[in-house]
RODO-2510 file (C-alpha; in nm, 4 decimals, decimal comma):
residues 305
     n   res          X          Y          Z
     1     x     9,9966     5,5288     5,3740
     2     x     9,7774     5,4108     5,6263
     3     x     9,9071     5,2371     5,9954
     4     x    10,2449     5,2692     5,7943
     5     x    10,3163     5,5821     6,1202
     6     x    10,2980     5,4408     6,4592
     7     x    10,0691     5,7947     6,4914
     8     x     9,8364     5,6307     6,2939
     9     x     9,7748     5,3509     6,5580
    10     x     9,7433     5,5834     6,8238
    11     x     9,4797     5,8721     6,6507
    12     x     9,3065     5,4714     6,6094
    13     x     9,3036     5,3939     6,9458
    14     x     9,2125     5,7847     7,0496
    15     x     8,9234     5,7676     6,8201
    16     x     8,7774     5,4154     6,9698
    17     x     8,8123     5,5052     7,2726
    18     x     8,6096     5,8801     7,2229
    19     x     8,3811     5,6571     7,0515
    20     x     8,3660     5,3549     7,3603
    21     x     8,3551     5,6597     7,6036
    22     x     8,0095     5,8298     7,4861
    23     x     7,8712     5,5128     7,4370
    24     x     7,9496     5,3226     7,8018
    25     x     8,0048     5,6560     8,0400
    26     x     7,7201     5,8872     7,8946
    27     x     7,9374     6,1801     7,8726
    28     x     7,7876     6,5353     7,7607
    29     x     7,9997     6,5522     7,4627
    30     x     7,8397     6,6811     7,1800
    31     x     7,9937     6,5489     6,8863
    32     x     7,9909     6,8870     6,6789
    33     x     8,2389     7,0374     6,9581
    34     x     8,4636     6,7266     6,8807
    35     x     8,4277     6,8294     6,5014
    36     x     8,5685     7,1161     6,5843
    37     x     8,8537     7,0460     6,7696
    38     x     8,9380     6,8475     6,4835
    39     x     8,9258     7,1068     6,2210
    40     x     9,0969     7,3685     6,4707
    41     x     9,4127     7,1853     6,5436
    42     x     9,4679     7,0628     6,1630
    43     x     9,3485     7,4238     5,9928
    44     x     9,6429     7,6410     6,2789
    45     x     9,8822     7,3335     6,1914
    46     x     9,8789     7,4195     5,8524
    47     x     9,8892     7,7609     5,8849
    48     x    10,1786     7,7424     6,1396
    49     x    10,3647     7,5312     5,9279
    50     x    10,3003     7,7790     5,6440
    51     x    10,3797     8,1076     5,8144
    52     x    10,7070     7,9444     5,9936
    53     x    10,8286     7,8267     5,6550
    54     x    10,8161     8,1736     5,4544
    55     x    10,9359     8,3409     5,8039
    56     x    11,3302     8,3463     5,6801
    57     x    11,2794     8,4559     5,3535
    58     x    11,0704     8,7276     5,4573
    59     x    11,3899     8,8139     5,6970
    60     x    11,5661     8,7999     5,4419
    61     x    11,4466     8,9727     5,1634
    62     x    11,1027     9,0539     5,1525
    63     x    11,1645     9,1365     4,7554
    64     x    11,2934     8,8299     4,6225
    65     x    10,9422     8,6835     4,7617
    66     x    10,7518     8,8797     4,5119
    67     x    10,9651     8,7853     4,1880
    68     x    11,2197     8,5509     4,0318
    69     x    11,5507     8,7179     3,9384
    70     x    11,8691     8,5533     3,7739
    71     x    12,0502     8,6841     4,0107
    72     x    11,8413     8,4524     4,2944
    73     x    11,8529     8,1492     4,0421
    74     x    11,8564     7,8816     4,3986
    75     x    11,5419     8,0578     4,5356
    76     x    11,3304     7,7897     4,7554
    77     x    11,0346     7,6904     4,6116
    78     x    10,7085     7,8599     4,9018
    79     x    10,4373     7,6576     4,7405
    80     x    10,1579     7,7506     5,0620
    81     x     9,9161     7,4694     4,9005
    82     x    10,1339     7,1786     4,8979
    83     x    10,3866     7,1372     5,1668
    84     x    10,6738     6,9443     5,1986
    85     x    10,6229     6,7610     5,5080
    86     x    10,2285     6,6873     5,6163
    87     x    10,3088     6,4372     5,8935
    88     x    10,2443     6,6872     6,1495
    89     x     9,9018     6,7025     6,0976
    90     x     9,8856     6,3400     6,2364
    91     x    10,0427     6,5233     6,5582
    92     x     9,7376     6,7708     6,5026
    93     x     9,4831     6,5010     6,4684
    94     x     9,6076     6,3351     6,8038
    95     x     9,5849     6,6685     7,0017
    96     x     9,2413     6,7548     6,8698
    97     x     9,1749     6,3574     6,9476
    98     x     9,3207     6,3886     7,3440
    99     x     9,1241     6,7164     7,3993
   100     x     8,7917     6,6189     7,2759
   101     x     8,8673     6,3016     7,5406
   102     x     8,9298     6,5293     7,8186
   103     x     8,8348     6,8865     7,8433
   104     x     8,4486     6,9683     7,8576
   105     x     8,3059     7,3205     7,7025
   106     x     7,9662     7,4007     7,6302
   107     x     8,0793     7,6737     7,3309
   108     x     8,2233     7,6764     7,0679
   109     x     8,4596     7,9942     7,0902
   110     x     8,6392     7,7933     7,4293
   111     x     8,7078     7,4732     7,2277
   112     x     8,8383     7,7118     6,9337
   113     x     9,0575     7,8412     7,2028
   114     x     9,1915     7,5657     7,3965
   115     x     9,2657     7,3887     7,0405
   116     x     9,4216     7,6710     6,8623
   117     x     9,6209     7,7248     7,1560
   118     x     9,7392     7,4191     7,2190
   119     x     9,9168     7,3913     6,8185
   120     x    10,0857     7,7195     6,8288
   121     x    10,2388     7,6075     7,1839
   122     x    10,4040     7,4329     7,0032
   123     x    10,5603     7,6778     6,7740
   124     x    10,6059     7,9094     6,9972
   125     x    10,7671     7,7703     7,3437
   126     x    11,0478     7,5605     7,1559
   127     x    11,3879     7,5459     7,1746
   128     x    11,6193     7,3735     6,9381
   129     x    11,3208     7,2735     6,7149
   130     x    11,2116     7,0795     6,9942
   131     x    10,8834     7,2389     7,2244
   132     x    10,8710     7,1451     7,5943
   133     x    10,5075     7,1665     7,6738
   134     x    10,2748     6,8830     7,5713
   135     x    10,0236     7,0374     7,3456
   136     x     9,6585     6,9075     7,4415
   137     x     9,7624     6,9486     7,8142
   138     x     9,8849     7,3120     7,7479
   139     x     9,5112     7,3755     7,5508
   140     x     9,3723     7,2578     7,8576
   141     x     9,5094     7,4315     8,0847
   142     x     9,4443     7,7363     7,8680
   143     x     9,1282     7,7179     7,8488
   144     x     9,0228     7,6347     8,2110
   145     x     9,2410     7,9574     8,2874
   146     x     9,1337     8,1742     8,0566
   147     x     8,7169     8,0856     8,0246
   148     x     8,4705     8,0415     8,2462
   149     x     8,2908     7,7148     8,1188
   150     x     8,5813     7,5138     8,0500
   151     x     8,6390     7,2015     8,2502
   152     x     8,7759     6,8575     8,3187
   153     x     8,6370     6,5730     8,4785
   154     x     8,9217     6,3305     8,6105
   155     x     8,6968     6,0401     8,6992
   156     x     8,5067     6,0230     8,3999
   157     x     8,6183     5,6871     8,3245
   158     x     8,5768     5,5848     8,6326
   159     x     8,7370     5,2487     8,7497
   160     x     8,6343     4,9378     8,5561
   161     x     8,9137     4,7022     8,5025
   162     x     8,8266     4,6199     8,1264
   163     x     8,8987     5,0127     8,0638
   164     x     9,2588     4,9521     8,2493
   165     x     9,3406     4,6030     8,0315
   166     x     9,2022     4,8155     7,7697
   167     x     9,4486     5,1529     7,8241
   168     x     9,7537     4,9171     7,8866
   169     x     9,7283     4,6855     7,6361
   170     x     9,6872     4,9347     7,3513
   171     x     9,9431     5,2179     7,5035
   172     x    10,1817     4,9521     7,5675
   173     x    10,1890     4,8510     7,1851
   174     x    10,2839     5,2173     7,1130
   175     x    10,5263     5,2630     7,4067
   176     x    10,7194     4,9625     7,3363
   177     x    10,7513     5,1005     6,9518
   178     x    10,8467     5,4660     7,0378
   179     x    11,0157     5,3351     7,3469
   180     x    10,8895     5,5822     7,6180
   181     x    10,7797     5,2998     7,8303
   182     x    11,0267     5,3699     8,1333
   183     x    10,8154     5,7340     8,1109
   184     x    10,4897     5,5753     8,2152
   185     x    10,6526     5,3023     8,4853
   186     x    10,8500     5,5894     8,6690
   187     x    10,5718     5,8033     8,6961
   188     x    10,2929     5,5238     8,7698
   189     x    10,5838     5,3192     9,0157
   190     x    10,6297     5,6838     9,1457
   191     x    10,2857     5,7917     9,2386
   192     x    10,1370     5,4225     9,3377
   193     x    10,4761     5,4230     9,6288
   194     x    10,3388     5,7481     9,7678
   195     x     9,9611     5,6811     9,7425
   196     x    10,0812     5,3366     9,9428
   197     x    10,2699     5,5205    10,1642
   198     x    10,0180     5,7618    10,2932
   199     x     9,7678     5,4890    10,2940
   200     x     9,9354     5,2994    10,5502
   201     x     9,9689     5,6068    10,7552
   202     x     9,6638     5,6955    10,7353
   203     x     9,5245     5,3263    10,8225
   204     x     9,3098     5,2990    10,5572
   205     x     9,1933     4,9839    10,3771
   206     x     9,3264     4,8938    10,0546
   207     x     9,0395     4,9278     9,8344
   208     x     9,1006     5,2974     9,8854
   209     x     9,4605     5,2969     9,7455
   210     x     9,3623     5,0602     9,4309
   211     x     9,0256     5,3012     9,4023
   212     x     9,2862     5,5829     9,2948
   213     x     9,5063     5,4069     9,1240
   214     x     9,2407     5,2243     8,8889
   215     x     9,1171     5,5634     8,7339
   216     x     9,1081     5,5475     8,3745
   217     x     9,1597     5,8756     8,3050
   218     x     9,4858     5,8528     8,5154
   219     x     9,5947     5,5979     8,2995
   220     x     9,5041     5,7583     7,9848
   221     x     9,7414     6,0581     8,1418
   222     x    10,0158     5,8163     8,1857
   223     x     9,9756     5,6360     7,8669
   224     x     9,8997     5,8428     7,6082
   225     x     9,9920     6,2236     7,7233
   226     x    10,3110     6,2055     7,9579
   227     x    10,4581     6,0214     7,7151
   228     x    10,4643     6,2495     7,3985
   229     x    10,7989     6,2083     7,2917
   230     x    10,8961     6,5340     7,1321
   231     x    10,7960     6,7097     7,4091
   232     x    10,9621     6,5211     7,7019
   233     x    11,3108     6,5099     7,8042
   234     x    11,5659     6,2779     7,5467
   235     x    11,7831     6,0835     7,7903
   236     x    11,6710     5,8101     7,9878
   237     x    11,7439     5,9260     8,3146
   238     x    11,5854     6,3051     8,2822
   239     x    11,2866     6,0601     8,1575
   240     x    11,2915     5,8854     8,4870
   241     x    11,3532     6,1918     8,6918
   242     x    11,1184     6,3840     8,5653
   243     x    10,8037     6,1339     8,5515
   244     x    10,9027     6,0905     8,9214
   245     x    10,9070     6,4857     8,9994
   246     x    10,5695     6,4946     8,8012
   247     x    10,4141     6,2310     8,9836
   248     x    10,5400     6,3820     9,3651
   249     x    10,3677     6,6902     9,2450
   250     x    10,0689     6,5579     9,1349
   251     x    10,0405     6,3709     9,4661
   252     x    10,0960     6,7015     9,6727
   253     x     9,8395     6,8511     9,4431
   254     x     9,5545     6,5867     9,4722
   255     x     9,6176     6,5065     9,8836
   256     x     9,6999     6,8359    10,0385
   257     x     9,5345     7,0550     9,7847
   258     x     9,2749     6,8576     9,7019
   259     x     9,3070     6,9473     9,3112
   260     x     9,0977     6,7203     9,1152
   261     x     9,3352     6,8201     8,8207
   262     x     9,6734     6,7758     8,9320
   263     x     9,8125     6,5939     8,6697
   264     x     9,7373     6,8557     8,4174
   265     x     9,8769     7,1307     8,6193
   266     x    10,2017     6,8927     8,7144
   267     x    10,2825     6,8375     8,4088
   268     x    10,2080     7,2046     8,2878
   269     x    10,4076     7,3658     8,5779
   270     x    10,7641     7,0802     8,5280
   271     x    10,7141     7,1100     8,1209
   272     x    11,0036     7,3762     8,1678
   273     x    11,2344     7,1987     8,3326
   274     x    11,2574     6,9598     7,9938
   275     x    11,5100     7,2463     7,9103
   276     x    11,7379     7,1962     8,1800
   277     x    11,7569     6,8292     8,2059
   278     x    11,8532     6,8169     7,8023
   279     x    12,1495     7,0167     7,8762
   280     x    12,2234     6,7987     8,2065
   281     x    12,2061     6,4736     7,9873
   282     x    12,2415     6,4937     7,6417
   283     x    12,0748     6,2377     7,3935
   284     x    11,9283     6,2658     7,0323
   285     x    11,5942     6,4205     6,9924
   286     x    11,3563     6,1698     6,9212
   287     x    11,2119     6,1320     6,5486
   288     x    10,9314     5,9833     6,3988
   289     x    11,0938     5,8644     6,1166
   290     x    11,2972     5,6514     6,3027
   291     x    11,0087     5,4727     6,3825
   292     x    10,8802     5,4422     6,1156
   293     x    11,1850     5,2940     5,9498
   294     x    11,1536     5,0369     6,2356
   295     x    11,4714     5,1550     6,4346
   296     x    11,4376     5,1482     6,7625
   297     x    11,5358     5,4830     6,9594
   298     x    11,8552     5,2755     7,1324
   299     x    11,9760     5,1498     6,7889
   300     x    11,9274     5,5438     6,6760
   301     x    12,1251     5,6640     6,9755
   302     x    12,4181     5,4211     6,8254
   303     x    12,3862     5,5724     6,4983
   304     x    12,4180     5,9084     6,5765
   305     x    12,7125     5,8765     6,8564
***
């Protein structure tokens, strides 16, 4: 049903603000490439999901696939046109959503790229059924890598205030339910401390440091895309940790390698390292039907220790 998954809110939100964005910024978007982004991501989710499921059973015993025998009589039911879980293509639906908002193509064949890419990330670099590289971010990276006409434009929000009431009042409502929040505050405290920092130092007048820090599309970064939470570390404090190490590198990035992309490639280069701080400090892996039962993730981590 309907704004019954807090994913539902959020591929809301996504879509109004794709919507609010070619209407107020005059982006060159063309809505067919945002069609099929769309159809990408949900048409490789499916078929991941499908080729993942038979995987074992092929493994196994490629025969018992082909026929029913009495001497299999608990043989899983592989029925390819109706699977058992289809909540993941809401996870689809928000990637195709987040790279439609951010990456810029002018063909087809890169957008086909960058979005089948960034769904079989996550089937591929996982570990524990968990993956460790946010999947729009990993299809952008991708394709600006791999193709010559891909792009991203960091500013194309550019700094209105109304777009930054707008950002944090929505992703709040969603951070406070999946309760990622202290994601978004250490990396936003994080990077706002140095950006202060090296403005004093450098003598410069405030409406420089609040010019960088009012970027929508940093906000959307910090909102809606460092805070996936089956792709970031589980315990608070790698949370905390991390957000911080993403935001020093994005900082080092942007000032002394004047990258107008840093976040992307922060967050694609520390994505690992969501391996190692897991084993550091162990916590449940975040799941959406806790959240949609209305637990929240603390009252989870009592129920499962």
């Amino acid at each position: 049903m309907l704004l019954k998954d807090i994913r539902d809110y959020q591929i809301l939100f996504l879509s109004l603000f794709l919507i609010l964005g070619i209407g107020t910024r005059d982006w060159t978007l063309r809505p067919e490439l945002i069609v099929v982004a769309i159809v990408t991501c949900l048409v490789t989710q499916w078929l991941a999901e499908r080729a993942t499921s038979i995987a074992p059973y092929l493994k196994q015993n490629i025969a018992n696939l082909l026929k029913r025998s009495d001497n299999y009589p608990h043989q899983p039911n592989l029925n390819l046109i109706n699977p058992q879980k289809s909540t993941s293509l809401r996870s689809a639906a928000i990637t195709a959503l987040s790279l439609s908002l951010l990456l810029r193509t002018e063909h087809y064949s890169t957008m086909i790229l960058a979005a089948s890419l960034a769904i079989l990330s996550k089937f591929i670099f996982q570990i524990g059924h968990k993956h460790f590289f946010n999947p729009a971010n990993f299809g952008i990276i991708a394709a600006i890598t791999f193709t010559k006409d891909a792009w991203v434009s960091p500013g194309q929000w550019g700094e209105d205030w109304w777009y930054a009431l707008l950002f944090l009042g929505t992703g709040g409502m969603i951070l406070k339910r999946v309760g990622r929040w202290d994601t978004t505050a250490a990396f936003l405290g994080s990077y706002a401390l140095l950006e202060a920092i090296r403005n004093l130092w450098l003598g410069w007048t405030w409406d420089v440091y609040f010019h960088k820090l009012m970027s929508g599309s940093l906000l959307l970064f910090a909102l809606f895309m460092i805070t996936d939470p089956r792709s970031i570390p589980n315990a608070k404090i790698s949370r905390l940790l991390w957000a911080a190490s993403i935001a020093l590198l994005t900082f080092i990035l942007r000032n002394y390698f004047f990258l107008s992309t840093a976040v992307f490639w922060a967050l694609f280069a520390l994505a690992p390292s969501t391996i190692i701080l897991d084993y550091l400090w162990t916590a449940p892996i975040f799941s959406w039907s806790f959240v949609r039962s209305n637990l929240s993730f603390s009252r989870r981590q009592q129920l499962t220790t």
